[in-house]
C-alpha positions as CSV (number, residue, x, y, z in Angstrom):
1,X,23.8,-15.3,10.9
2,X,21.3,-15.7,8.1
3,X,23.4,-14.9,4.5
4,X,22.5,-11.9,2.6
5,X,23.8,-13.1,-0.3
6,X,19.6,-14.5,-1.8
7,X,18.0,-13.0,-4.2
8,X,15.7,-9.7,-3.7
9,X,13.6,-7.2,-5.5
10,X,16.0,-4.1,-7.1
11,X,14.7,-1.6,-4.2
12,X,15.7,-4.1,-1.5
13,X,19.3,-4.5,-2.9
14,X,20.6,-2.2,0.1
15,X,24.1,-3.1,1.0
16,X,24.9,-3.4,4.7
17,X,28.3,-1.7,6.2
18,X,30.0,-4.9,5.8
19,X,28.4,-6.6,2.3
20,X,28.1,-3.4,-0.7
21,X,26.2,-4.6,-3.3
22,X,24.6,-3.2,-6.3
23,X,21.3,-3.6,-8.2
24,X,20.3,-3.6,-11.8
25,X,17.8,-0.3,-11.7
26,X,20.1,2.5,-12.4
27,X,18.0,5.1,-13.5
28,X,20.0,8.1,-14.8
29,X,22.2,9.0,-12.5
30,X,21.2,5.8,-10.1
31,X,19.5,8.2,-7.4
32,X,16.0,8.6,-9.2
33,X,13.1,6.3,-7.6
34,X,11.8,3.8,-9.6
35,X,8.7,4.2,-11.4
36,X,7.7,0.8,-12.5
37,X,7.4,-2.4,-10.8
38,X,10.7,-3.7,-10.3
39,X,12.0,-7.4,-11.0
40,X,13.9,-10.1,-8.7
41,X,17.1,-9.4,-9.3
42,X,20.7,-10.9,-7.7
43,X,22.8,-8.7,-6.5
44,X,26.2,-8.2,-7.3
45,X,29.3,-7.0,-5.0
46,X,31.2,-4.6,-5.6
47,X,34.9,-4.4,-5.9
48,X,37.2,-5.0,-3.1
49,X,38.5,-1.0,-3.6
50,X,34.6,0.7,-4.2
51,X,34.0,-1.2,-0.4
52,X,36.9,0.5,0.7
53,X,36.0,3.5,-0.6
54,X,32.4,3.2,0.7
55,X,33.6,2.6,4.2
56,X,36.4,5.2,4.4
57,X,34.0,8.0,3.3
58,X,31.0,6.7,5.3
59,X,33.0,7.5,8.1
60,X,33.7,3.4,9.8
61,X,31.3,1.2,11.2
62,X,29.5,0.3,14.2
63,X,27.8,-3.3,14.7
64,X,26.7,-3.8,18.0
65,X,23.7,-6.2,19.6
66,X,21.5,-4.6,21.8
67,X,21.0,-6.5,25.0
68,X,17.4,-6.3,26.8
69,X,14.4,-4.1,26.2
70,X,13.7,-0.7,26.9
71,X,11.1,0.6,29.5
72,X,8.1,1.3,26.8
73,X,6.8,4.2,25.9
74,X,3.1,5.3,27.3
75,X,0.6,5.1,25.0
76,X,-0.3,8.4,24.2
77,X,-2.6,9.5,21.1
78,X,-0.6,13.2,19.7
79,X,-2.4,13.5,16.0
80,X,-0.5,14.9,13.4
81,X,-1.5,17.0,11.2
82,X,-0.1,18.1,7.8
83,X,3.6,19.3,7.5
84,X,2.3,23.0,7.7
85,X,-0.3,22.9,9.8
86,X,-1.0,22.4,13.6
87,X,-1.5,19.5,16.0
88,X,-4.6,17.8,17.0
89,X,-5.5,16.8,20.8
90,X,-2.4,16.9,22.2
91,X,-1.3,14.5,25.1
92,X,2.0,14.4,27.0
93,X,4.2,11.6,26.0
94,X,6.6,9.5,28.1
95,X,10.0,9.0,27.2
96,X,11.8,5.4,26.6
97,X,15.8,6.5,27.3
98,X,18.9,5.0,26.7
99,X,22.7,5.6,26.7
100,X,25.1,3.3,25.2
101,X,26.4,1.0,26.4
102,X,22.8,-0.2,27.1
103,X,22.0,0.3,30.5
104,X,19.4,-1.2,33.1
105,X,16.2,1.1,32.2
106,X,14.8,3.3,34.5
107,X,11.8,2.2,36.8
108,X,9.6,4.7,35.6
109,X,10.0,6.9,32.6
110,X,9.8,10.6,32.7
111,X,7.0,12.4,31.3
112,X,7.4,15.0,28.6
113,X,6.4,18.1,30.2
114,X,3.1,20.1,27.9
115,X,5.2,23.0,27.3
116,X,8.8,22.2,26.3
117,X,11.2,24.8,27.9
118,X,13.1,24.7,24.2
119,X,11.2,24.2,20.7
120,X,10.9,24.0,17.4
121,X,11.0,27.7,16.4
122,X,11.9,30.4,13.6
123,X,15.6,30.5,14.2
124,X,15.7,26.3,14.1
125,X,13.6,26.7,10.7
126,X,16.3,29.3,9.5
127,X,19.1,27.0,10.6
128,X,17.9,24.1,9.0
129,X,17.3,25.8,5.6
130,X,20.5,27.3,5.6
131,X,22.3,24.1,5.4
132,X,20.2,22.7,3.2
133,X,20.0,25.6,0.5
134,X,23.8,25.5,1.3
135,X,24.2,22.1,0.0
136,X,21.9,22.1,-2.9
137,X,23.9,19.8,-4.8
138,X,22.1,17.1,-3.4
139,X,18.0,16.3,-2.5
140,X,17.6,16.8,0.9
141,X,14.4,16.2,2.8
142,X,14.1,17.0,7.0
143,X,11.1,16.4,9.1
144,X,11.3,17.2,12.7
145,X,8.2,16.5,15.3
146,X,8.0,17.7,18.6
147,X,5.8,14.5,20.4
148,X,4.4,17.2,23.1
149,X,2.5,18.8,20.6
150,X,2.7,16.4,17.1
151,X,3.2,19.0,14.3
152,X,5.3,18.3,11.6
153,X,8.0,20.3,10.9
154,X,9.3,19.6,7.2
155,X,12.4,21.5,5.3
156,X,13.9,21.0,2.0
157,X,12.7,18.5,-0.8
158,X,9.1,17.3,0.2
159,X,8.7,15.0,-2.5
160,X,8.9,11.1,-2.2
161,X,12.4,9.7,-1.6
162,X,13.5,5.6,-2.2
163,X,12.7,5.4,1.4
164,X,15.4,2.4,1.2
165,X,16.3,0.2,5.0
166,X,13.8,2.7,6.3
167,X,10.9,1.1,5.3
168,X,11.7,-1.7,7.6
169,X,10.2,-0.1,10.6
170,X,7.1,0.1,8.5
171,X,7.5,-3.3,8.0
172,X,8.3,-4.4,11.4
173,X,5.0,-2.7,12.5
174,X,2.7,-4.7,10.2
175,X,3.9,-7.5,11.5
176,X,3.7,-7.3,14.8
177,X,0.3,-6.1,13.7
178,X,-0.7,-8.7,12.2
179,X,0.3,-10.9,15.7
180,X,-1.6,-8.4,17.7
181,X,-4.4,-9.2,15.8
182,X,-4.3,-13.2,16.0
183,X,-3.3,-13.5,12.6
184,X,0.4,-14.3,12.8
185,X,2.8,-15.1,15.3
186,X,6.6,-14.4,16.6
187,X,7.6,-18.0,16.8
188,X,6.0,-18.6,13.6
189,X,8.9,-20.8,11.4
190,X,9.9,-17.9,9.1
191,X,12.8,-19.1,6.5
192,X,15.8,-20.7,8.7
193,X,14.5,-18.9,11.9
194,X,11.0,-17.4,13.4
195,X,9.5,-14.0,12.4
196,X,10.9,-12.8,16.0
197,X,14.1,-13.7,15.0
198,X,13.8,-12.4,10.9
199,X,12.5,-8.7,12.4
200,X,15.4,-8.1,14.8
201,X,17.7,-9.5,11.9
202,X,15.4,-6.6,10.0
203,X,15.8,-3.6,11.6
204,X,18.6,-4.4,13.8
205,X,21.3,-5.5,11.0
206,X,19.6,-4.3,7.9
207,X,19.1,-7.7,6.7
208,X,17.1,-7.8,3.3
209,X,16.6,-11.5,3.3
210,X,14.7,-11.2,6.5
211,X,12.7,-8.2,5.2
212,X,11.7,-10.2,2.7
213,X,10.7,-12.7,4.3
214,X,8.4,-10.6,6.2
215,X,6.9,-8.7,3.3
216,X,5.8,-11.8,2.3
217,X,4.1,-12.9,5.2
218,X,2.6,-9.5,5.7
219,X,1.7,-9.3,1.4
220,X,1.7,-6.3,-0.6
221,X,-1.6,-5.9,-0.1
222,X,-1.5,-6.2,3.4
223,X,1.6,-3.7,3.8
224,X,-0.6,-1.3,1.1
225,X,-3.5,-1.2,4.0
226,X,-1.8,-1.1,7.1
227,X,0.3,2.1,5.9
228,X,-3.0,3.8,4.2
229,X,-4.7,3.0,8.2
230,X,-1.8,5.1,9.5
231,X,-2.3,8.1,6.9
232,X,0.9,6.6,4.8
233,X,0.7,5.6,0.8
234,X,3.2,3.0,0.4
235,X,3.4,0.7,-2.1
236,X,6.5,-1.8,-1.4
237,X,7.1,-2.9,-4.8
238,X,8.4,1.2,-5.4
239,X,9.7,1.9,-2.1
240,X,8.4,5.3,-1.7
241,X,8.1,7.4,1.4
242,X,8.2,11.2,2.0
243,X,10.2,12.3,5.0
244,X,6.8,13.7,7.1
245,X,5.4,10.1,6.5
246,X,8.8,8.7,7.5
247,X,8.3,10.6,10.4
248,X,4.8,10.6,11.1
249,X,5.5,6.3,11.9
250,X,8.0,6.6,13.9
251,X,5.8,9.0,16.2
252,X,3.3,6.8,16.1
253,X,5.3,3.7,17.4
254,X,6.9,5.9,19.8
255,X,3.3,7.6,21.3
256,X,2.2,3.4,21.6
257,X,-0.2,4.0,18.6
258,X,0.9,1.6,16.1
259,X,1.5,-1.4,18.8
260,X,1.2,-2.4,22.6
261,X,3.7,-1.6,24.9
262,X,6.4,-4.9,24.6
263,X,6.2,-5.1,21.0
264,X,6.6,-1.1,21.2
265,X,9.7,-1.4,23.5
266,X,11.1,-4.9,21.5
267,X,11.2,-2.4,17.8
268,X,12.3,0.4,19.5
269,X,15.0,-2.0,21.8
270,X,15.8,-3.3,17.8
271,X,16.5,0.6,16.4
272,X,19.6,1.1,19.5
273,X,23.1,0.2,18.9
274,X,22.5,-1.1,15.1
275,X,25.2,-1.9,12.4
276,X,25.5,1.1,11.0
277,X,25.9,4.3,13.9
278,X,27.9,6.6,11.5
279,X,24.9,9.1,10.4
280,X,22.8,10.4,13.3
281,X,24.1,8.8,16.3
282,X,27.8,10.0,16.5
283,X,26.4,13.8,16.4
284,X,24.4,13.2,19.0
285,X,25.7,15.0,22.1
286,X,25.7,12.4,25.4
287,X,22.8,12.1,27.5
288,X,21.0,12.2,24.4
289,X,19.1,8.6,23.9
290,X,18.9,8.1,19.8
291,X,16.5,5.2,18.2
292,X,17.0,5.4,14.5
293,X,16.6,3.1,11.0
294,X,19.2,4.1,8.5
295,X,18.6,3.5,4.4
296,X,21.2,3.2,1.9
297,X,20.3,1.9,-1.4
298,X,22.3,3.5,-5.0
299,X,22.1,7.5,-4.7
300,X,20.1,7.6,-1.3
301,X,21.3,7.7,2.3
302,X,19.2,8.1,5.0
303,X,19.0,8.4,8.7
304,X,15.4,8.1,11.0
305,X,15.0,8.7,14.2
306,X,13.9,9.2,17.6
307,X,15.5,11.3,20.0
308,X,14.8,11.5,23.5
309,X,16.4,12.9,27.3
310,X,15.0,14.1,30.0
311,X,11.5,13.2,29.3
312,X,11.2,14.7,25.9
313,X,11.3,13.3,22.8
314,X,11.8,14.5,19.1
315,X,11.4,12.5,15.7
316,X,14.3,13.6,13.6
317,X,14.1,12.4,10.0
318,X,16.5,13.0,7.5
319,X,16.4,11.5,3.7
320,X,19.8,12.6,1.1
321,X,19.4,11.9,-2.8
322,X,22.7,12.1,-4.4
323,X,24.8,11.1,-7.3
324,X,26.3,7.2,-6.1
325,X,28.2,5.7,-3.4
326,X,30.7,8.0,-4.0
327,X,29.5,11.1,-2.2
328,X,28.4,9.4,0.6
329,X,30.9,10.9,3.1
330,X,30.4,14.7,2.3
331,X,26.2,13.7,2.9
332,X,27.7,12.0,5.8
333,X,28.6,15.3,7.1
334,X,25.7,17.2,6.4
335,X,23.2,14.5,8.1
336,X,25.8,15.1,11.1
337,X,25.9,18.8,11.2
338,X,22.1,19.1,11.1
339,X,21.8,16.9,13.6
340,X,24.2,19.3,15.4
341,X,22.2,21.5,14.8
342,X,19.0,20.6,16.0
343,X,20.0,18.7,19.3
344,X,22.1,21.8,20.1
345,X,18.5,24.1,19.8
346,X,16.1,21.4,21.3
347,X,18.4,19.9,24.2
Protein backbone atom coordinates (compact mmCIF):
# COMPACT_ATOMS: atom_id res chain seq x y z
CA UNK A 1 0.00 0.00 0.00
CA UNK A 2 1.74 3.29 -0.89
CA UNK A 3 1.39 5.79 2.45
CA UNK A 4 -0.75 8.77 2.08
CA UNK A 5 0.71 10.39 4.66
CA UNK A 6 3.55 12.81 1.89
CA UNK A 7 3.16 15.96 1.32
CA UNK A 8 0.62 17.58 -1.34
CA UNK A 9 -0.77 20.76 -2.78
CA UNK A 10 -3.82 22.23 -0.32
CA UNK A 11 -6.52 21.12 -3.05
CA UNK A 12 -5.22 17.55 -3.14
CA UNK A 13 -5.45 17.21 0.74
CA UNK A 14 -8.65 14.98 0.24
CA UNK A 15 -8.94 12.48 3.00
CA UNK A 16 -9.79 8.87 2.11
CA UNK A 17 -12.66 6.86 4.23
CA UNK A 18 -10.07 5.56 6.32
CA UNK A 19 -7.20 8.54 6.72
CA UNK A 20 -9.38 12.33 7.37
CA UNK A 21 -7.09 14.94 7.01
CA UNK A 22 -7.26 18.53 6.75
CA UNK A 23 -5.50 21.28 4.79
CA UNK A 24 -4.29 24.75 5.48
CA UNK A 25 -6.78 26.83 2.80
CA UNK A 26 -9.80 27.47 4.73
CA UNK A 27 -11.40 30.08 3.11
CA UNK A 28 -14.43 31.48 5.01
CA UNK A 29 -16.38 28.88 5.80
CA UNK A 30 -13.77 26.20 4.32
CA UNK A 31 -16.19 25.40 1.21
CA UNK A 32 -15.17 28.32 -1.11
CA UNK A 33 -12.61 27.29 -4.04
CA UNK A 34 -9.46 28.71 -3.97
CA UNK A 35 -8.55 31.60 -5.92
CA UNK A 36 -4.86 31.78 -5.85
CA UNK A 37 -2.23 29.34 -6.43
CA UNK A 38 -2.07 27.15 -3.62
CA UNK A 39 1.28 26.05 -1.66
CA UNK A 40 2.70 22.44 -0.67
CA UNK A 41 1.32 21.92 2.36
CA UNK A 42 1.39 18.67 5.00
CA UNK A 43 -1.58 17.53 6.01
CA UNK A 44 -2.72 17.09 9.35
CA UNK A 45 -5.28 14.28 10.88
CA UNK A 46 -7.89 14.94 12.52
CA UNK A 47 -8.93 13.87 15.87
CA UNK A 48 -9.72 10.36 16.69
CA UNK A 49 -13.60 11.63 17.50
CA UNK A 50 -14.03 14.20 14.09
CA UNK A 51 -13.09 10.51 12.15
CA UNK A 52 -15.66 9.10 14.00
CA UNK A 53 -17.96 11.57 13.39
CA UNK A 54 -16.98 11.68 9.66
CA UNK A 55 -17.61 8.10 9.20
CA UNK A 56 -20.81 7.66 11.24
CA UNK A 57 -22.58 10.46 9.26
CA UNK A 58 -21.02 9.46 5.89
CA UNK A 59 -22.99 6.55 6.26
CA UNK A 60 -19.79 3.50 6.67
CA UNK A 61 -17.44 2.49 4.19
CA UNK A 62 -16.86 0.30 1.38
CA UNK A 63 -13.15 -0.79 0.18
CA UNK A 64 -13.17 -3.33 -2.21
CA UNK A 65 -10.56 -4.30 -5.24
CA UNK A 66 -11.99 -4.81 -8.44
CA UNK A 67 -10.86 -8.00 -10.04
CA UNK A 68 -10.54 -8.07 -14.06
CA UNK A 69 -11.63 -5.69 -16.74
CA UNK A 70 -14.76 -4.86 -18.10
CA UNK A 71 -15.91 -5.67 -21.70
CA UNK A 72 -15.12 -1.99 -23.29
CA UNK A 73 -17.24 0.34 -24.44
CA UNK A 74 -17.61 0.86 -28.46
CA UNK A 75 -16.19 3.79 -29.64
CA UNK A 76 -18.83 5.91 -30.51
CA UNK A 77 -18.51 9.79 -31.29
CA UNK A 78 -22.10 11.48 -29.43
CA UNK A 79 -20.96 15.47 -29.35
CA UNK A 80 -22.15 17.43 -26.65
CA UNK A 81 -23.33 20.47 -26.90
CA UNK A 82 -23.91 23.16 -24.23
CA UNK A 83 -25.89 22.45 -20.99
CA UNK A 84 -29.04 23.99 -22.76
CA UNK A 85 -28.76 23.13 -25.96
CA UNK A 86 -29.09 20.00 -28.21
CA UNK A 87 -26.80 17.17 -29.32
CA UNK A 88 -24.67 16.94 -32.34
CA UNK A 89 -24.43 13.67 -34.74
CA UNK A 90 -25.71 11.33 -32.63
CA UNK A 91 -24.51 7.56 -32.61
CA UNK A 92 -25.76 4.62 -30.56
CA UNK A 93 -23.45 3.68 -27.77
CA UNK A 94 -22.64 0.29 -26.34
CA UNK A 95 -22.88 -0.49 -22.84
CA UNK A 96 -19.92 -1.85 -20.49
CA UNK A 97 -22.19 -3.61 -17.44
CA UNK A 98 -21.47 -4.79 -14.22
CA UNK A 99 -23.07 -6.10 -10.92
CA UNK A 100 -21.21 -6.51 -7.81
CA UNK A 101 -19.62 -8.76 -6.94
CA UNK A 102 -17.73 -8.39 -10.24
CA UNK A 103 -18.84 -10.84 -12.55
CA UNK A 104 -17.40 -12.60 -15.80
CA UNK A 105 -18.47 -9.82 -18.58
CA UNK A 106 -20.63 -10.45 -21.12
CA UNK A 107 -19.43 -11.66 -24.63
CA UNK A 108 -20.83 -8.94 -26.32
CA UNK A 109 -22.33 -5.81 -25.00
CA UNK A 110 -25.75 -4.58 -25.71
CA UNK A 111 -26.30 -1.62 -27.80
CA UNK A 112 -28.12 1.44 -26.56
CA UNK A 113 -31.18 1.48 -28.60
CA UNK A 114 -31.51 5.37 -30.79
CA UNK A 115 -34.72 6.06 -29.06
CA UNK A 116 -34.65 5.24 -25.28
CA UNK A 117 -38.13 3.83 -24.23
CA UNK A 118 -37.63 6.30 -20.88
CA UNK A 119 -35.80 9.89 -20.94
CA UNK A 120 -34.73 12.71 -19.68
CA UNK A 121 -37.94 14.81 -19.63
CA UNK A 122 -40.02 17.79 -17.92
CA UNK A 123 -41.18 15.88 -14.95
CA UNK A 124 -37.28 14.47 -14.20
CA UNK A 125 -36.27 18.30 -14.65
CA UNK A 126 -39.09 19.20 -12.10
CA UNK A 127 -38.05 16.44 -9.77
CA UNK A 128 -34.65 17.25 -9.71
CA UNK A 129 -35.14 20.97 -8.98
CA UNK A 130 -37.50 20.23 -6.32
CA UNK A 131 -34.88 18.63 -4.17
CA UNK A 132 -32.50 20.92 -4.89
CA UNK A 133 -34.48 24.27 -4.25
CA UNK A 134 -35.62 22.09 -1.19
CA UNK A 135 -32.18 21.91 0.16
CA UNK A 136 -30.84 25.24 -0.61
CA UNK A 137 -28.79 25.32 2.42
CA UNK A 138 -26.17 23.98 0.49
CA UNK A 139 -24.53 24.47 -3.35
CA UNK A 140 -25.74 21.83 -5.40
CA UNK A 141 -24.72 21.23 -8.99
CA UNK A 142 -26.45 17.98 -11.21
CA UNK A 143 -25.59 17.16 -14.72
CA UNK A 144 -27.27 14.32 -16.28
CA UNK A 145 -26.45 13.01 -20.04
CA UNK A 146 -28.34 10.69 -21.93
CA UNK A 147 -25.28 8.85 -24.24
CA UNK A 148 -28.01 8.02 -27.01
CA UNK A 149 -28.37 11.40 -27.83
CA UNK A 150 -25.31 13.58 -25.75
CA UNK A 151 -27.22 16.63 -24.44
CA UNK A 152 -26.41 17.93 -21.23
CA UNK A 153 -28.91 18.17 -18.79
CA UNK A 154 -27.68 20.60 -15.86
CA UNK A 155 -29.79 21.67 -12.60
CA UNK A 156 -28.96 23.75 -9.70
CA UNK A 157 -25.56 25.79 -9.17
CA UNK A 158 -23.74 25.90 -12.66
CA UNK A 159 -20.77 27.63 -11.43
CA UNK A 160 -17.32 25.91 -10.85
CA UNK A 161 -17.06 23.60 -7.84
CA UNK A 162 -13.48 22.27 -6.09
CA UNK A 163 -13.93 19.45 -8.32
CA UNK A 164 -11.77 17.62 -5.50
CA UNK A 165 -10.95 13.22 -6.12
CA UNK A 166 -12.94 13.96 -9.21
CA UNK A 167 -10.37 15.34 -11.06
CA UNK A 168 -8.61 12.09 -11.07
CA UNK A 169 -10.38 10.68 -13.97
CA UNK A 170 -9.22 13.73 -15.79
CA UNK A 171 -6.08 12.84 -14.74
CA UNK A 172 -6.03 9.24 -15.41
CA UNK A 173 -7.05 10.20 -19.05
CA UNK A 174 -4.04 12.35 -19.79
CA UNK A 175 -2.01 9.84 -18.94
CA UNK A 176 -3.02 7.16 -20.59
CA UNK A 177 -2.92 9.77 -23.31
CA UNK A 178 0.13 10.55 -23.09
CA UNK A 179 1.05 6.42 -23.56
CA UNK A 180 -1.24 6.33 -26.41
CA UNK A 181 0.69 8.73 -27.98
CA UNK A 182 4.42 7.19 -27.41
CA UNK A 183 5.20 9.66 -24.95
CA UNK A 184 4.90 7.77 -21.65
CA UNK A 185 4.41 4.38 -20.53
CA UNK A 186 2.38 2.04 -17.96
CA UNK A 187 5.45 0.31 -16.61
CA UNK A 188 7.21 3.38 -16.49
CA UNK A 189 9.08 3.47 -12.65
CA UNK A 190 6.67 6.06 -11.14
CA UNK A 191 7.67 6.75 -7.26
CA UNK A 192 7.77 3.14 -5.33
CA UNK A 193 5.62 1.49 -8.16
CA UNK A 194 4.82 2.07 -12.11
CA UNK A 195 2.23 4.64 -13.50
CA UNK A 196 -0.12 1.48 -14.09
CA UNK A 197 0.13 0.78 -10.65
CA UNK A 198 0.03 4.78 -9.24
CA UNK A 199 -3.46 5.34 -11.59
CA UNK A 200 -5.37 2.35 -10.19
CA UNK A 201 -3.99 3.51 -6.62
CA UNK A 202 -5.54 6.95 -8.22
CA UNK A 203 -8.84 6.47 -9.00
CA UNK A 204 -9.44 3.18 -7.42
CA UNK A 205 -8.44 4.15 -3.61
CA UNK A 206 -8.30 7.92 -3.92
CA UNK A 207 -4.72 7.95 -3.36
CA UNK A 208 -3.26 11.67 -3.52
CA UNK A 209 0.28 10.63 -3.52
CA UNK A 210 -0.24 8.68 -6.61
CA UNK A 211 -2.23 11.53 -8.21
CA UNK A 212 0.61 13.46 -7.72
CA UNK A 213 2.81 11.62 -8.97
CA UNK A 214 0.89 11.54 -12.13
CA UNK A 215 0.26 15.26 -12.45
CA UNK A 216 3.76 15.48 -12.47
CA UNK A 217 4.52 13.25 -15.15
CA UNK A 218 1.57 14.61 -17.23
CA UNK A 219 2.76 18.67 -16.09
CA UNK A 220 0.44 21.43 -15.57
CA UNK A 221 0.76 22.40 -18.79
CA UNK A 222 0.17 19.27 -20.26
CA UNK A 223 -3.07 18.66 -18.03
CA UNK A 224 -4.06 22.53 -19.08
CA UNK A 225 -4.05 21.23 -22.92
CA UNK A 226 -5.43 17.95 -22.82
CA UNK A 227 -8.58 19.23 -20.90
CA UNK A 228 -8.91 22.54 -23.31
CA UNK A 229 -8.68 19.47 -26.46
CA UNK A 230 -11.74 18.05 -24.79
CA UNK A 231 -13.76 21.42 -24.46
CA UNK A 232 -12.73 21.53 -20.47
CA UNK A 233 -10.72 24.62 -18.74
CA UNK A 234 -8.86 23.14 -15.98
CA UNK A 235 -6.23 24.40 -14.34
CA UNK A 236 -4.81 21.80 -11.62
CA UNK A 237 -3.15 24.11 -9.37
CA UNK A 238 -7.20 25.53 -8.48
CA UNK A 239 -8.99 22.41 -8.97
CA UNK A 240 -11.91 23.70 -10.75
CA UNK A 241 -14.55 21.97 -12.71
CA UNK A 242 -18.29 22.58 -13.37
CA UNK A 243 -20.57 19.67 -13.06
CA UNK A 244 -21.47 19.60 -17.24
CA UNK A 245 -17.59 19.51 -17.73
CA UNK A 246 -17.40 16.82 -15.00
CA UNK A 247 -19.81 15.22 -16.97
CA UNK A 248 -19.03 15.88 -20.38
CA UNK A 249 -15.42 13.56 -19.53
CA UNK A 250 -16.87 10.94 -18.33
CA UNK A 251 -19.03 10.59 -21.61
CA UNK A 252 -16.29 10.92 -23.49
CA UNK A 253 -14.30 8.00 -21.83
CA UNK A 254 -17.33 6.04 -21.79
CA UNK A 255 -18.39 6.74 -25.87
CA UNK A 256 -14.21 5.51 -26.46
CA UNK A 257 -13.41 9.21 -27.24
CA UNK A 258 -10.81 10.13 -24.90
CA UNK A 259 -8.91 6.57 -25.14
CA UNK A 260 -8.83 3.02 -27.00
CA UNK A 261 -10.76 0.34 -25.98
CA UNK A 262 -8.37 -1.54 -23.00
CA UNK A 263 -7.26 1.57 -21.52
CA UNK A 264 -11.11 2.64 -21.77
CA UNK A 265 -12.29 -0.69 -20.01
CA UNK A 266 -8.88 -0.68 -17.48
CA UNK A 267 -10.27 3.29 -16.04
CA UNK A 268 -13.57 2.40 -16.15
CA UNK A 269 -12.67 -1.44 -14.54
CA UNK A 270 -10.71 1.21 -11.84
CA UNK A 271 -14.14 3.43 -11.12
CA UNK A 272 -16.20 -0.24 -9.86
CA UNK A 273 -16.19 -1.31 -6.31
CA UNK A 274 -13.85 1.65 -5.00
CA UNK A 275 -13.21 2.71 -1.28
CA UNK A 276 -15.71 4.83 -0.75
CA UNK A 277 -19.54 3.27 -2.23
CA UNK A 278 -21.57 5.36 0.34
CA UNK A 279 -22.84 8.27 -2.09
CA UNK A 280 -24.26 7.09 -5.46
CA UNK A 281 -23.80 3.48 -5.48
CA UNK A 282 -25.98 2.27 -2.43
CA UNK A 283 -29.16 4.18 -4.11
CA UNK A 284 -28.61 2.49 -7.03
CA UNK A 285 -31.43 -0.12 -7.49
CA UNK A 286 -29.88 -3.76 -8.57
CA UNK A 287 -29.34 -4.59 -12.11
CA UNK A 288 -28.20 -1.17 -12.26
CA UNK A 289 -24.19 -1.23 -13.29
CA UNK A 290 -22.62 2.12 -11.53
CA UNK A 291 -18.85 3.51 -12.51
CA UNK A 292 -18.27 6.55 -10.45
CA UNK A 293 -15.20 8.89 -8.90
CA UNK A 294 -16.16 10.43 -5.59
CA UNK A 295 -14.46 13.99 -4.25
CA UNK A 296 -14.30 14.98 -0.76
CA UNK A 297 -12.00 17.77 0.08
CA UNK A 298 -13.16 20.60 3.28
CA UNK A 299 -16.91 21.81 2.40
CA UNK A 300 -17.30 19.64 -0.91
CA UNK A 301 -18.56 16.19 -1.50
CA UNK A 302 -19.10 14.77 -4.59
CA UNK A 303 -20.17 11.78 -6.42
CA UNK A 304 -19.53 11.12 -10.68
CA UNK A 305 -20.73 8.68 -12.49
CA UNK A 306 -21.81 6.34 -15.08
CA UNK A 307 -24.73 4.36 -15.02
CA UNK A 308 -25.66 1.74 -17.23
CA UNK A 309 -28.29 -1.68 -17.78
CA UNK A 310 -29.66 -3.04 -20.32
CA UNK A 311 -27.78 -1.36 -23.04
CA UNK A 312 -28.19 2.17 -21.97
CA UNK A 313 -26.14 4.34 -20.31
CA UNK A 314 -26.53 7.73 -18.37
CA UNK A 315 -23.70 10.08 -16.94
CA UNK A 316 -25.01 11.16 -13.51
CA UNK A 317 -22.90 13.88 -11.93
CA UNK A 318 -23.53 15.29 -8.79
CA UNK A 319 -21.17 18.11 -6.95
CA UNK A 320 -22.50 19.41 -2.96
CA UNK A 321 -20.73 22.64 -1.47
CA UNK A 322 -21.42 22.84 2.16
CA UNK A 323 -20.28 24.21 5.48
CA UNK A 324 -17.38 21.29 6.75
CA UNK A 325 -17.14 17.69 7.50
CA UNK A 326 -19.82 18.01 9.60
CA UNK A 327 -22.87 17.97 7.34
CA UNK A 328 -21.67 15.38 5.35
CA UNK A 329 -24.38 12.88 6.20
CA UNK A 330 -27.58 15.06 5.58
CA UNK A 331 -25.66 15.74 1.72
CA UNK A 332 -25.17 12.12 1.96
CA UNK A 333 -28.81 11.74 1.75
CA UNK A 334 -29.58 14.14 -0.76
CA UNK A 335 -26.83 12.73 -3.31
CA UNK A 336 -28.92 9.36 -2.44
CA UNK A 337 -32.39 10.49 -2.93
CA UNK A 338 -31.57 12.10 -6.33
CA UNK A 339 -30.07 9.35 -7.40
CA UNK A 340 -33.39 7.66 -6.35
CA UNK A 341 -34.81 9.75 -8.17
CA UNK A 342 -33.39 9.64 -11.42
CA UNK A 343 -32.72 5.79 -11.76
CA UNK A 344 -36.30 5.28 -10.72
CA UNK A 345 -37.41 7.77 -14.05
CA UNK A 346 -34.61 6.51 -16.47
CA UNK A 347 -34.53 2.58 -15.57
Amino acid sequence: MISNNGPGPVWMVEPTPRHYRSGAHRAGDGSRPPTRRAGWVRPQHLTAGAVALALVTAGGVYAGVQAGIPDSPAAAATAVAPSTGTAVAPTPVTAASRTAPAPAPPAKAPAVPAAPVRAIGPKLDGQISAIIDANSAYALGVSLIDLSDGVVHSYGAQDKFVAASTAKILAASAYYHLVETGRASLTARLGASTAGAQIRQMVQQSNNDSWALILGAVGQRGITDYAASIGVKYDRTVNLLTTAEMARTLQLLYTGKLLNPRNTAQLLSYMQNTNFETLIPPAVPPGVGVYHKYGLLFGNLHDASVLVKDGRAFVFVVYTRGLNYSDMGPRTRIIQQLTRTVTAALF
